[in-house]
C-alpha positions as CSV (number, residue, x, y, z in Angstrom):
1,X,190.6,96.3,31.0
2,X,186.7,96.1,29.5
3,X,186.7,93.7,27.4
4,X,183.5,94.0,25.0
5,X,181.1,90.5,24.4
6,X,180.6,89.6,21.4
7,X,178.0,91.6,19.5
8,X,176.1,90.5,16.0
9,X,173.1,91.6,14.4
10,X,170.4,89.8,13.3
11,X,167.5,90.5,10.6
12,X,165.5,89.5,7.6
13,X,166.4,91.5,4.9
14,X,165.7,92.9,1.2
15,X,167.5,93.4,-1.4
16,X,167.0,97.3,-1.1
17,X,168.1,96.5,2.8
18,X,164.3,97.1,3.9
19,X,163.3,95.5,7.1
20,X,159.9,96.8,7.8
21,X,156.7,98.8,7.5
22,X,154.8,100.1,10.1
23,X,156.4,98.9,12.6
24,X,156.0,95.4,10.9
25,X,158.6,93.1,10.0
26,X,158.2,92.4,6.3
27,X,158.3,89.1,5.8
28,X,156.6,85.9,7.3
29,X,159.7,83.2,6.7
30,X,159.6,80.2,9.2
31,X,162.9,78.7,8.3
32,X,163.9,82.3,9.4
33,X,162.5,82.8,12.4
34,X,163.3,79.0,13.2
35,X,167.0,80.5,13.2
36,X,166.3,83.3,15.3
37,X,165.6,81.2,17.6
38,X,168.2,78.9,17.3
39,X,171.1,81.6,17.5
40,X,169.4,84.1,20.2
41,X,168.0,81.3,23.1
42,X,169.9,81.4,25.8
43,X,171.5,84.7,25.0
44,X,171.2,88.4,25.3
45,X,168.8,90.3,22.8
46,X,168.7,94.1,22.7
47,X,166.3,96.1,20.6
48,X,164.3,99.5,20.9
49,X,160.8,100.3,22.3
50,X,158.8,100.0,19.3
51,X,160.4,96.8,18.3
52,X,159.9,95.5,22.2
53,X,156.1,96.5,21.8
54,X,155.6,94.7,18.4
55,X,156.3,91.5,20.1
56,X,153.3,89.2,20.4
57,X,153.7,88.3,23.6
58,X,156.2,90.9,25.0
59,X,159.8,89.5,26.5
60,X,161.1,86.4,24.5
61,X,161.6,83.8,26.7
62,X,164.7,81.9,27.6
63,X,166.9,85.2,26.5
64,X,167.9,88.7,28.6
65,X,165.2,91.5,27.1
66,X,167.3,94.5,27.0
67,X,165.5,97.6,25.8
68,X,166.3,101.0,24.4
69,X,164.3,103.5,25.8
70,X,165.3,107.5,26.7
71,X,162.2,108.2,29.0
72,X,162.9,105.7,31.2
73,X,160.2,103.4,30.7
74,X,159.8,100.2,32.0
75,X,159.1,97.1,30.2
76,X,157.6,93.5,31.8
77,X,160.2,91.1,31.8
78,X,163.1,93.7,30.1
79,X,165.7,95.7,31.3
80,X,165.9,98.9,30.0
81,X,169.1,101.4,29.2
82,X,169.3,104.9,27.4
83,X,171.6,104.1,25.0
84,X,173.7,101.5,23.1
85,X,176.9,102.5,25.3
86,X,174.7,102.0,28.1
87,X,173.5,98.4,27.1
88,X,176.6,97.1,26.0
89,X,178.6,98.3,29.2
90,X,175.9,95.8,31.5
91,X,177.1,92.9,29.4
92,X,179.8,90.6,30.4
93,X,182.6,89.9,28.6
94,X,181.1,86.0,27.4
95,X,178.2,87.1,26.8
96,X,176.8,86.7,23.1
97,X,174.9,89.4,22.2
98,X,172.3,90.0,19.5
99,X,170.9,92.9,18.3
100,X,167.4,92.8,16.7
101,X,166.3,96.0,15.6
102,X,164.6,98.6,14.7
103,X,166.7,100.2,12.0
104,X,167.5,103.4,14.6
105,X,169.3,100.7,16.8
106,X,170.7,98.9,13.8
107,X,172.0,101.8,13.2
108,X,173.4,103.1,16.3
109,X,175.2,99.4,16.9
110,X,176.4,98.9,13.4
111,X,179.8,100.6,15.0
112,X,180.4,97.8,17.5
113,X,179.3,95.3,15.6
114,X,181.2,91.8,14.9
115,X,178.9,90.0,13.1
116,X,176.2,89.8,11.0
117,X,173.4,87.0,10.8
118,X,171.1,88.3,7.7
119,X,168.6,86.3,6.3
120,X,168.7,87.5,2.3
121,X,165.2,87.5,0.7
122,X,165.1,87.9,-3.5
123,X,163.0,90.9,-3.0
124,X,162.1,94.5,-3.3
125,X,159.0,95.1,-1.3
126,X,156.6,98.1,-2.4
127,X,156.1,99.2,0.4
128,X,159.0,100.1,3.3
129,X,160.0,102.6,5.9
130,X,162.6,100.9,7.7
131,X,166.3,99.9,6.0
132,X,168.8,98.0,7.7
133,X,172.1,99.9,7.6
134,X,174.3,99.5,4.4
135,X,176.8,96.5,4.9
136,X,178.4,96.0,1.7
137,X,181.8,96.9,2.9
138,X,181.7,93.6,5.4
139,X,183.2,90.4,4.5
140,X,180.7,87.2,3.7
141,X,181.8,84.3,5.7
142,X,179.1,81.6,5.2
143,X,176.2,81.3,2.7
144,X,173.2,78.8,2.7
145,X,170.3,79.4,0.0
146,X,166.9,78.3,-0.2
147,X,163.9,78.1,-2.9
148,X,160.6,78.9,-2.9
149,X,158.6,76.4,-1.2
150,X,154.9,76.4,0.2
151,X,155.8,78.5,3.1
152,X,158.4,81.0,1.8
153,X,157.5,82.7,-1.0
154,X,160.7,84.0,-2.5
155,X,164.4,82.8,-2.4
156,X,166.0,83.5,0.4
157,X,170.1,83.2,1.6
158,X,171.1,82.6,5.3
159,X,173.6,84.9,5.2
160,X,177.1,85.7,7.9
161,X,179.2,88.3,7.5
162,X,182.3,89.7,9.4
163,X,183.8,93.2,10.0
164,X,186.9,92.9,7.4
C-alpha cells in the first residue's frame, strides 16, 4: 500500500493571503527565513519553475530541489516532475516534505496537504499578484508572535496549522 510522506506548506503571508509580486517574495523578514531554514534542511523542497529561477543562487543546499515544470526542463542541482501527483509519488514514505511555492503550486498541493508552516505578517501590501490559497477552514495548532523590531518592520505570527 503507498503510503504518502508527510507534506506541509510553507510561506510568508499577508493578511489578504498575498505572497508576492513579480515573481518577488513580499517581505524581507530574517527571523522568517531563519525558520525556513530550520524546518526544510535536510529535507525535500518542491516548488515551480519561476519560484526555482528566483532563487539567488539556484538549488538550496542541504535539501532535495524538486521542480515543477511541463516542458521538461532541466534545472542544475533539481529534479524535475510534470505535476504534483508526479512529485509526490518519487517521495518515500519518511520523507518530510515542504512545499514552497508559487501560489499555482500552493494551490495544486493544498489537496494533500498536512500541514501548514505560515509566517503571519500584520499587513496588507499595495501591491500583489500572488495569494496563498484560502486556509481558514484549517485548525491552528501553535502560535508564536513577534514585534516590530529594527529588522522586521511589522508584527508578525509563526503560525502552524492542521487539516481538521
Amino acid at each position: 500500500m503507498y503510503m504518502q510522506p508527510k507534506i506541509s506548506m510553507i510561506a510568508a503571508v499577508a493578511r489578504n493571503r498575498a505572497i508576492g509580486f513579480n515573481n518577488k517574495l513580499l517581505y524581507w523578514l530574517p527571523e522568517d527565513l531563519k525558520r525556513f531554514k530550520a524546518l526544510t534542511t535536510g529535507n525535500t523542497i518542491v516548488m515551480g519553475r519561476k519560484t526555482f529561477e528566483s532563487l539567488p543562487k539556484g538549488a538550496l543546499p542541504n535539501r532535495r530541489n524538486v521542480v515543477l515544470s511541463r516542458n521538461g526542463a532541466e534545472f542544475p542541482g533539481a529534479e524535475t516532475f510534470p505535476s504534483i501527483e508526479a512529485a509526490l509519488a518519487s517521495c518515500r514514505a519518511d520523507e518530510q516534505v515542504y512545499i514552497i511555492g508559487g501560489a499555482s503550486i500552493y494551490e495544486q498541493a493544498m489537496p494533500f496537504a498536512d500541514r501548514l508552516c505560515l509566517t503571519e505578517i500584520d499587513d496588507i501590501p499595495a501591491d500583489a499578484d500572488a495569494f496563498f490559497p484560502d486556509y481558514s477552514d484549517w485548525q491552528k495548532v501553535s502560535e508564536e508572535c513577534h514585534e516590530p523590531d529594527e529588522r522586521h518592520q511589522f508584527r508578525y505570527c509563526f503560525v502552524d496549522y492542521i487539516r481538521p
